[in-house]
N, C-alpha and C positions, 0 to 999 in steps of 0.2 A: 281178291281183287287183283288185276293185272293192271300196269300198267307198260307202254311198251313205248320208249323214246327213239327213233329212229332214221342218223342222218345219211344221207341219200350221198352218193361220190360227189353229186356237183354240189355239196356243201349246203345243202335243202333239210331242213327239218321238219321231219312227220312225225306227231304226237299222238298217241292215242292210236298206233298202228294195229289192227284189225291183225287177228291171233291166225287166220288163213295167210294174213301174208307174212308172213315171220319167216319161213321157211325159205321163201323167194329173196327177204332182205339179204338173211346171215350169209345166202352161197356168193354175194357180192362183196370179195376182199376188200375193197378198198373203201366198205360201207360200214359203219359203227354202229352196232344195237344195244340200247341196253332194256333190259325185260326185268322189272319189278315185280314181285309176287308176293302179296301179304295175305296170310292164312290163307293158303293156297289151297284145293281140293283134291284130292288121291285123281281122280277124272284130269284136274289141270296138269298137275305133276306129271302123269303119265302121256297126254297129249304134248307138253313141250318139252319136257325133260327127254323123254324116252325118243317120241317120236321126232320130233322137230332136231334134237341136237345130238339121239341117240348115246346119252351120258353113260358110264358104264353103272351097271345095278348095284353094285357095293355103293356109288354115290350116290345112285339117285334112293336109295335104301337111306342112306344116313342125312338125306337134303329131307327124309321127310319124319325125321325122327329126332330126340333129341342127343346133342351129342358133349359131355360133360364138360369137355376141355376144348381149347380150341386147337384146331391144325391145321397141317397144309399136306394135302396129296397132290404127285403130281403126275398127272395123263398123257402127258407128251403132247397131248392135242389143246390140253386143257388142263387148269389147276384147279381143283377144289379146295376153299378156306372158310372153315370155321371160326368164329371168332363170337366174342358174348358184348353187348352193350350193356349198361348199369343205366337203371332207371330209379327212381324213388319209389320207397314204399309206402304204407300208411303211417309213419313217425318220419321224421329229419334223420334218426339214427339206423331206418331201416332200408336197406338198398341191395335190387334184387335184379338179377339178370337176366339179358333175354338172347336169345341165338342168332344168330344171322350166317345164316349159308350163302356162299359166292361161288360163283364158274365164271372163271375169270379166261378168254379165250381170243385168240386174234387180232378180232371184228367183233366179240360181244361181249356181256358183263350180264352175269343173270343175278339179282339179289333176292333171298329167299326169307321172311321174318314172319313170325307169328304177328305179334303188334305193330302198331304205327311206329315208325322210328324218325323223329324230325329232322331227323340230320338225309333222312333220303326225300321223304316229302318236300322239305324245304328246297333241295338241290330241283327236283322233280319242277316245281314250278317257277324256276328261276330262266325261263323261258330266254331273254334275250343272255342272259351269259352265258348260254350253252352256244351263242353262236361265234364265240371269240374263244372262251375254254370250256370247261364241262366235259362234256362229248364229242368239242372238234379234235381234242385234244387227243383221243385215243384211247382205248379200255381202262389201259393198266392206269392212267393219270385220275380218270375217271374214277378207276377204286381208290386213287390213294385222295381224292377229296372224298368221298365218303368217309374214310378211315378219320380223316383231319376232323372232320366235321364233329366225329362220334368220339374222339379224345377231346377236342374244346368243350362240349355237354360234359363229359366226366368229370372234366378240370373245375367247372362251377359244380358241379355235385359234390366233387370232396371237397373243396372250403365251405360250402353250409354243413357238410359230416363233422369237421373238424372244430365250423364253431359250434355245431351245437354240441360236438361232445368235450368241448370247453366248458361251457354252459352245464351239461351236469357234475361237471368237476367242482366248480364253483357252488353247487346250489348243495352238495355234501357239507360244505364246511357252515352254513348257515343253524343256528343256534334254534332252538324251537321247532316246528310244524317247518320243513323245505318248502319254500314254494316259486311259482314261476316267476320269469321277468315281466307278466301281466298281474304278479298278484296272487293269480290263484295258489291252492294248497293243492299240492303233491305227496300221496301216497309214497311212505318208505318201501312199500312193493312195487310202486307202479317206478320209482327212480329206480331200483336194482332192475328191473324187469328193461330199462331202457339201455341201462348199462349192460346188461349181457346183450342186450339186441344189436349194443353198439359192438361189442367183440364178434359175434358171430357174423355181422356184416363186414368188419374189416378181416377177417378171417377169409371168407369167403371171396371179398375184391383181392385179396391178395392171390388166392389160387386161379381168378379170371387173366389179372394182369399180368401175372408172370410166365404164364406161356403163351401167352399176347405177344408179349414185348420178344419170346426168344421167334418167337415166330417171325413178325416186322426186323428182327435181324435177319433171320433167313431171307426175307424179299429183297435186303438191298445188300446183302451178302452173294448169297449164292447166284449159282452162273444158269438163271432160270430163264428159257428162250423166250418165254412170253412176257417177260420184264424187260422191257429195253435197258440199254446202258443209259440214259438219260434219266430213267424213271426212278431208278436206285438211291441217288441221295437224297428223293423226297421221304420214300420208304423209311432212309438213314433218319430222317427227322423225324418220322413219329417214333421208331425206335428209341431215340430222343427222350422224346415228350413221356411213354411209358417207363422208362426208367425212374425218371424221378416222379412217377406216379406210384412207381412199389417201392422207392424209398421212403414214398409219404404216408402211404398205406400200411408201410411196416413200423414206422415208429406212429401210425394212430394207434395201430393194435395195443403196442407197449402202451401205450399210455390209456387206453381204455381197461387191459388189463391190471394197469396200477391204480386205476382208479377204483374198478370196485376191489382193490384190495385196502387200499384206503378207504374204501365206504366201510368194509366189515370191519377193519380194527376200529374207527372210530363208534359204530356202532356197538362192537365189543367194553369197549371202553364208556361209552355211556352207560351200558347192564353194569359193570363194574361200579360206577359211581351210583348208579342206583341203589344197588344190593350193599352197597357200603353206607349210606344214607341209611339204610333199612335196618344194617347190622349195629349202628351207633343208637339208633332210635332203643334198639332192642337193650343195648348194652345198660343203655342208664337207666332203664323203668328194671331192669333185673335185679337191683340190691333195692330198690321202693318196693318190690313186689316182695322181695324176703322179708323185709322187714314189716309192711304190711299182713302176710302171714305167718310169721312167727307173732307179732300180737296178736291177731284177730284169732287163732287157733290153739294158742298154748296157753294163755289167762286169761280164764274166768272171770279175775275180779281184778282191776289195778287202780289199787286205792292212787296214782299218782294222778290218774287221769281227772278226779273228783276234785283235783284243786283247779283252779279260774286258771292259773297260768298254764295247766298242762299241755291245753290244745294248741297254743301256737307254739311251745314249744317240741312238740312233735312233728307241727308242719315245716317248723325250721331245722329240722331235723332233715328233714326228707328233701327240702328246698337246697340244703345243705349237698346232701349227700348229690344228686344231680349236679350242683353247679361247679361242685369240685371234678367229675367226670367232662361235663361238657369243656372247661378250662384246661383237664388234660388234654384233650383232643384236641383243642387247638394248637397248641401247643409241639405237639406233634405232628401239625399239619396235616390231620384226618378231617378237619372243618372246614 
Protein backbone atom coordinates (compact mmCIF):
# COMPACT_ATOMS: atom_id res chain seq x y z
CA UNK A 1 0.00 0.00 0.00
CA UNK A 2 1.33 3.54 -0.88
CA UNK A 3 0.30 6.23 0.49
CA UNK A 4 1.62 9.72 -0.78
CA UNK A 5 0.97 13.09 1.26
CA UNK A 6 1.87 15.97 -0.84
CA UNK A 7 2.09 19.81 -0.05
CA UNK A 8 1.87 21.98 -2.98
CA UNK A 9 4.48 25.71 -2.80
CA UNK A 10 1.21 27.62 -2.10
CA UNK A 11 0.86 25.73 0.93
CA UNK A 12 -2.23 23.22 -0.56
CA UNK A 13 -2.40 19.72 0.52
CA UNK A 14 -2.85 16.80 -1.86
CA UNK A 15 -3.57 13.40 -0.30
CA UNK A 16 -3.65 10.42 -1.65
CA UNK A 17 -1.43 11.85 -4.68
CA UNK A 18 -1.64 9.48 -7.80
CA UNK A 19 1.90 7.39 -8.11
CA UNK A 20 2.23 9.27 -12.16
CA UNK A 21 2.44 12.34 -10.45
CA UNK A 22 5.14 11.97 -7.88
CA UNK A 23 7.65 12.50 -10.27
CA UNK A 24 6.27 16.11 -11.35
CA UNK A 25 5.77 16.88 -7.49
CA UNK A 26 9.55 16.02 -6.02
CA UNK A 27 11.21 18.22 -9.19
CA UNK A 28 9.36 21.22 -7.37
CA UNK A 29 12.08 22.59 -4.57
CA UNK A 30 9.97 24.37 -2.70
CA UNK A 31 7.19 21.37 -2.55
CA UNK A 32 7.34 18.63 0.37
CA UNK A 33 6.31 14.98 -0.41
CA UNK A 34 6.18 12.49 1.75
CA UNK A 35 5.63 8.76 0.12
CA UNK A 36 4.71 5.89 2.69
CA UNK A 37 5.02 2.35 1.52
CA UNK A 38 3.98 -0.61 3.76
CA UNK A 39 4.75 -4.07 2.35
CA UNK A 40 5.71 -2.65 -0.64
CA UNK A 41 6.03 -4.89 -4.02
CA UNK A 42 9.67 -5.54 -5.92
CA UNK A 43 7.23 -3.76 -9.10
CA UNK A 44 6.60 -0.76 -6.48
CA UNK A 45 10.09 -0.47 -5.20
CA UNK A 46 11.47 -0.52 -8.45
CA UNK A 47 8.86 1.94 -10.14
CA UNK A 48 9.60 4.82 -7.27
CA UNK A 49 12.55 3.91 -5.85
CA UNK A 50 14.66 3.42 -8.92
CA UNK A 51 12.71 5.21 -11.30
CA UNK A 52 10.90 8.10 -9.81
CA UNK A 53 13.96 9.08 -7.24
CA UNK A 54 16.56 6.99 -9.13
CA UNK A 55 18.08 5.81 -5.38
CA UNK A 56 21.47 4.12 -5.74
CA UNK A 57 21.09 0.03 -5.95
CA UNK A 58 23.13 -0.76 -2.78
CA UNK A 59 20.11 1.22 -1.14
CA UNK A 60 17.42 0.40 -2.79
CA UNK A 61 19.00 -3.47 -2.45
CA UNK A 62 18.91 -3.06 1.37
CA UNK A 63 15.29 -0.77 1.51
CA UNK A 64 14.04 -4.11 0.20
CA UNK A 65 15.79 -6.56 2.49
CA UNK A 66 16.22 -6.78 5.92
CA UNK A 67 18.88 -5.17 7.55
CA UNK A 68 19.93 -6.31 11.39
CA UNK A 69 21.16 -3.13 12.95
CA UNK A 70 20.25 0.12 12.32
CA UNK A 71 22.12 2.97 10.33
CA UNK A 72 22.75 5.81 8.47
CA UNK A 73 24.31 6.25 4.89
CA UNK A 74 24.89 9.18 3.53
CA UNK A 75 24.30 10.12 -0.52
CA UNK A 76 25.00 13.64 -0.71
CA UNK A 77 21.61 14.00 -2.46
CA UNK A 78 20.04 11.83 0.02
CA UNK A 79 20.35 9.99 3.42
CA UNK A 80 19.37 6.41 3.91
CA UNK A 81 18.31 5.40 7.80
CA UNK A 82 17.59 2.32 9.22
CA UNK A 83 16.13 2.10 12.30
CA UNK A 84 13.90 -1.00 14.19
CA UNK A 85 10.42 -0.15 16.12
CA UNK A 86 9.49 -2.69 19.11
CA UNK A 87 6.16 -4.11 18.95
CA UNK A 88 4.56 -6.75 21.33
CA UNK A 89 4.68 -10.16 21.02
CA UNK A 90 2.38 -13.03 22.00
CA UNK A 91 3.23 -12.63 26.03
CA UNK A 92 3.76 -8.99 28.00
CA UNK A 93 7.47 -10.34 28.20
CA UNK A 94 7.90 -11.00 24.59
CA UNK A 95 8.89 -7.97 22.23
CA UNK A 96 9.97 -8.16 18.76
CA UNK A 97 11.22 -5.83 16.13
CA UNK A 98 10.31 -4.46 12.94
CA UNK A 99 12.44 -2.35 10.32
CA UNK A 100 11.66 0.84 9.01
CA UNK A 101 13.65 2.25 6.09
CA UNK A 102 13.93 6.21 5.35
CA UNK A 103 15.19 8.51 2.39
CA UNK A 104 15.18 11.33 3.88
CA UNK A 105 15.81 14.15 1.06
CA UNK A 106 15.35 17.98 0.47
CA UNK A 107 11.66 18.17 -0.56
CA UNK A 108 10.86 14.43 0.35
CA UNK A 109 10.68 11.74 3.13
CA UNK A 110 10.06 8.22 1.75
CA UNK A 111 9.11 5.67 4.79
CA UNK A 112 9.49 2.05 4.01
CA UNK A 113 7.78 -0.81 6.80
CA UNK A 114 6.80 -4.21 6.44
CA UNK A 115 3.63 -3.72 9.03
CA UNK A 116 1.35 -1.04 10.21
CA UNK A 117 3.37 1.27 12.36
CA UNK A 118 0.87 3.60 14.40
CA UNK A 119 3.03 6.05 15.07
CA UNK A 120 3.03 6.73 10.85
CA UNK A 121 -0.81 5.87 10.35
CA UNK A 122 -1.62 8.08 13.06
CA UNK A 123 0.48 11.13 11.84
CA UNK A 124 -0.84 10.12 8.12
CA UNK A 125 -4.37 11.01 9.25
CA UNK A 126 -3.87 13.84 11.25
CA UNK A 127 -5.13 15.79 8.37
CA UNK A 128 -5.59 19.57 9.78
CA UNK A 129 -2.12 19.38 11.78
CA UNK A 130 -0.14 18.92 8.88
CA UNK A 131 -1.32 22.27 7.78
CA UNK A 132 0.48 24.35 10.69
CA UNK A 133 3.28 21.45 11.42
CA UNK A 134 3.65 17.91 10.07
CA UNK A 135 4.69 18.37 6.54
CA UNK A 136 4.50 22.41 6.50
CA UNK A 137 7.27 22.04 8.54
CA UNK A 138 9.85 20.43 6.24
CA UNK A 139 11.20 16.78 5.74
CA UNK A 140 13.85 16.54 8.20
CA UNK A 141 11.13 17.82 11.21
CA UNK A 142 8.75 15.55 9.53
CA UNK A 143 11.11 12.46 10.46
CA UNK A 144 11.96 13.73 13.70
CA UNK A 145 8.03 13.52 14.60
CA UNK A 146 7.89 10.00 13.35
CA UNK A 147 11.00 9.18 15.37
CA UNK A 148 9.13 10.97 18.59
CA UNK A 149 6.11 9.37 17.92
CA UNK A 150 7.97 5.61 17.78
CA UNK A 151 10.08 6.42 21.18
CA UNK A 152 6.69 7.50 23.26
CA UNK A 153 5.08 3.75 21.84
CA UNK A 154 8.36 2.25 23.20
CA UNK A 155 8.40 4.20 26.43
CA UNK A 156 4.62 2.41 27.30
CA UNK A 157 6.13 -0.79 25.96
CA UNK A 158 8.74 -1.07 28.51
CA UNK A 159 6.89 -0.18 31.74
CA UNK A 160 4.22 -3.07 30.89
CA UNK A 161 8.00 -5.20 30.18
CA UNK A 162 9.15 -4.14 33.40
CA UNK A 163 5.85 -4.57 35.31
CA UNK A 164 5.38 -7.72 34.20
CA UNK A 165 8.73 -8.84 34.75
CA UNK A 166 8.15 -7.65 38.29
CA UNK A 167 5.22 -9.69 38.33
CA UNK A 168 7.21 -12.96 37.62
CA UNK A 169 9.62 -11.97 40.21
CA UNK A 170 7.11 -11.99 42.68
CA UNK A 171 5.11 -14.95 41.59
CA UNK A 172 8.74 -17.17 42.37
CA UNK A 173 8.74 -16.47 45.69
CA UNK A 174 4.96 -17.84 46.34
CA UNK A 175 4.74 -21.06 48.51
CA UNK A 176 2.95 -24.03 46.78
CA UNK A 177 1.45 -24.23 42.90
CA UNK A 178 2.72 -20.22 41.42
CA UNK A 179 -0.02 -18.73 40.06
CA UNK A 180 -1.31 -15.67 38.39
CA UNK A 181 -2.75 -12.28 39.55
CA UNK A 182 -6.14 -13.75 38.19
CA UNK A 183 -5.94 -16.88 40.07
CA UNK A 184 -4.98 -19.15 37.63
CA UNK A 185 -2.12 -21.97 38.24
CA UNK A 186 1.23 -21.52 36.40
CA UNK A 187 3.46 -24.22 35.18
CA UNK A 188 7.08 -24.13 36.79
CA UNK A 189 8.04 -24.61 32.88
CA UNK A 190 5.72 -22.31 31.38
CA UNK A 191 7.25 -19.39 34.39
CA UNK A 192 11.12 -20.23 33.38
CA UNK A 193 10.01 -20.39 29.76
CA UNK A 194 8.68 -16.67 30.38
CA UNK A 195 11.73 -15.72 32.26
CA UNK A 196 14.14 -16.57 29.57
CA UNK A 197 11.62 -14.94 27.13
CA UNK A 198 12.00 -12.11 29.27
CA UNK A 199 16.10 -12.09 28.87
CA UNK A 200 16.29 -12.78 25.38
CA UNK A 201 13.73 -9.78 24.67
CA UNK A 202 15.74 -7.34 26.83
CA UNK A 203 18.80 -8.70 25.11
CA UNK A 204 17.71 -8.21 21.92
CA UNK A 205 16.08 -4.16 22.69
CA UNK A 206 19.23 -3.64 23.89
CA UNK A 207 21.10 -4.43 20.71
CA UNK A 208 18.03 -2.23 18.65
CA UNK A 209 18.53 0.69 21.00
CA UNK A 210 21.91 1.24 21.33
CA UNK A 211 22.84 1.97 17.80
CA UNK A 212 19.54 3.77 17.55
CA UNK A 213 20.46 6.11 20.21
CA UNK A 214 24.42 6.46 18.58
CA UNK A 215 22.81 6.94 15.48
CA UNK A 216 19.95 10.12 16.69
CA UNK A 217 23.55 11.40 18.12
CA UNK A 218 24.99 11.41 14.72
CA UNK A 219 21.69 13.54 13.39
CA UNK A 220 22.14 16.23 15.79
CA UNK A 221 25.68 16.04 15.90
CA UNK A 222 27.11 15.82 12.68
CA UNK A 223 27.33 18.54 10.12
CA UNK A 224 24.73 16.68 7.80
CA UNK A 225 23.41 19.20 4.80
CA UNK A 226 20.13 17.78 4.72
CA UNK A 227 19.55 18.45 8.73
CA UNK A 228 19.15 21.84 9.09
CA UNK A 229 20.87 23.73 12.04
CA UNK A 230 17.33 24.18 13.57
CA UNK A 231 16.32 20.56 13.34
CA UNK A 232 19.28 19.27 15.39
CA UNK A 233 18.23 19.81 18.86
CA UNK A 234 15.07 17.95 18.23
CA UNK A 235 17.19 15.07 17.10
CA UNK A 236 19.39 15.96 20.46
CA UNK A 237 16.08 15.11 22.22
CA UNK A 238 15.17 11.86 21.11
CA UNK A 239 18.96 11.08 21.60
CA UNK A 240 17.79 12.04 24.86
CA UNK A 241 14.81 10.02 25.39
CA UNK A 242 16.94 6.55 24.05
CA UNK A 243 19.64 6.97 26.34
CA UNK A 244 17.81 6.32 29.31
CA UNK A 245 15.89 3.70 27.34
CA UNK A 246 19.25 1.51 27.33
CA UNK A 247 19.90 2.36 30.73
CA UNK A 248 16.46 0.91 31.55
CA UNK A 249 16.79 -1.82 29.28
CA UNK A 250 20.11 -2.72 30.66
CA UNK A 251 19.30 -2.97 34.27
CA UNK A 252 15.86 -4.99 33.02
CA UNK A 253 18.28 -7.55 31.56
CA UNK A 254 20.10 -7.62 35.03
CA UNK A 255 17.28 -8.11 36.74
CA UNK A 256 15.67 -10.59 34.52
CA UNK A 257 18.96 -12.49 34.61
CA UNK A 258 18.86 -12.50 38.52
CA UNK A 259 15.73 -13.57 38.58
CA UNK A 260 15.84 -16.80 36.91
CA UNK A 261 18.83 -17.16 38.88
CA UNK A 262 16.84 -16.89 41.90
CA UNK A 263 14.14 -19.11 40.44
CA UNK A 264 16.93 -22.01 40.08
CA UNK A 265 18.56 -21.75 43.44
CA UNK A 266 15.13 -21.59 45.15
CA UNK A 267 14.08 -24.35 43.19
CA UNK A 268 17.36 -26.13 43.96
CA UNK A 269 16.57 -25.67 47.33
CA UNK A 270 13.19 -27.02 47.43
CA UNK A 271 14.69 -30.66 45.71
CA UNK A 272 17.09 -30.22 48.72
CA UNK A 273 14.36 -30.07 51.33
CA UNK A 274 12.61 -32.66 49.49
CA UNK A 275 15.36 -35.24 49.42
CA UNK A 276 16.12 -34.40 53.06
CA UNK A 277 12.36 -35.14 54.08
CA UNK A 278 12.91 -38.42 52.09
CA UNK A 279 16.39 -39.03 53.83
CA UNK A 280 15.01 -38.65 57.54
CA UNK A 281 11.90 -40.72 56.54
CA UNK A 282 14.41 -43.23 55.39
CA UNK A 283 16.71 -42.60 58.55
CA UNK A 284 14.12 -43.74 61.29
CA UNK A 285 12.20 -46.88 59.71
CA UNK A 286 16.27 -48.16 59.07
CA UNK A 287 16.95 -49.46 62.83
CA UNK A 288 12.72 -50.62 62.82
CA UNK A 289 13.57 -52.57 59.87
CA UNK A 290 16.97 -54.08 61.54
CA UNK A 291 15.27 -54.81 64.22
CA UNK A 292 12.28 -56.16 62.71
CA UNK A 293 14.61 -58.47 60.76
CA UNK A 294 16.94 -59.63 62.93
CA UNK A 295 13.61 -61.08 64.95
CA UNK A 296 11.58 -62.14 62.20
CA UNK A 297 14.79 -63.99 60.58
CA UNK A 298 17.24 -65.28 63.23
CA UNK A 299 14.38 -67.03 65.83
CA UNK A 300 12.43 -69.56 65.39
CA UNK A 301 11.00 -69.81 68.64
CA UNK A 302 10.93 -66.77 71.36
CA UNK A 303 9.49 -67.97 74.21
CA UNK A 304 9.38 -64.09 75.43
CA UNK A 305 6.84 -63.17 72.90
CA UNK A 306 4.30 -65.96 74.49
CA UNK A 307 3.84 -63.87 77.59
CA UNK A 308 0.54 -61.23 77.50
CA UNK A 309 3.01 -58.29 78.06
CA UNK A 310 5.48 -59.21 75.30
CA UNK A 311 3.75 -57.42 72.41
CA UNK A 312 3.47 -54.00 73.69
CA UNK A 313 6.43 -54.12 74.97
CA UNK A 314 8.11 -54.65 71.49
CA UNK A 315 5.96 -52.08 70.04
CA UNK A 316 7.26 -49.66 72.63
CA UNK A 317 10.30 -50.71 71.79
CA UNK A 318 10.15 -49.76 68.20
CA UNK A 319 7.78 -46.55 69.14
CA UNK A 320 10.85 -45.81 71.36
CA UNK A 321 13.53 -46.20 69.02
CA UNK A 322 11.73 -43.67 66.24
CA UNK A 323 10.85 -41.07 68.61
CA UNK A 324 14.24 -40.79 70.17
CA UNK A 325 15.61 -40.25 66.30
CA UNK A 326 12.72 -37.89 65.37
CA UNK A 327 13.68 -35.54 68.80
CA UNK A 328 17.24 -35.72 67.54
CA UNK A 329 16.47 -34.24 64.49
CA UNK A 330 14.79 -31.50 65.82
CA UNK A 331 17.02 -30.70 67.70
CA UNK A 332 19.47 -30.39 65.27
CA UNK A 333 17.27 -28.33 63.25
CA UNK A 334 16.85 -30.99 60.31
CA UNK A 335 12.84 -30.88 61.28
Amino acid sequence: MIRILYRHTSGALVYDLPVAQLASAVRDANAVVWVDMEDPTPDENQEILEKVFNFHPLAVEDAAHSVLLPKINDYRRYLYIVIHSIYPGAELVHLISSELDIFLGPNFLITIHEREMSSITGLLAEREYHNREGISRGAALLLYEILEAQVDRITRLLDNFEAELERLGDIIFQKGDPSTGSGQRISKESLLDDLLTAQSSALRLTRVLQPQRDLMHRLSQTDYSLIPATARPYFADIYDHLTRMVGLVESMRELARSTIEIYMALSNNRMNEIIKVLTIISTIFLPLSFLAGVYGMNFRFMPELGWPWAYPLVWLAFLSVAGLMIQLFRRRGWL
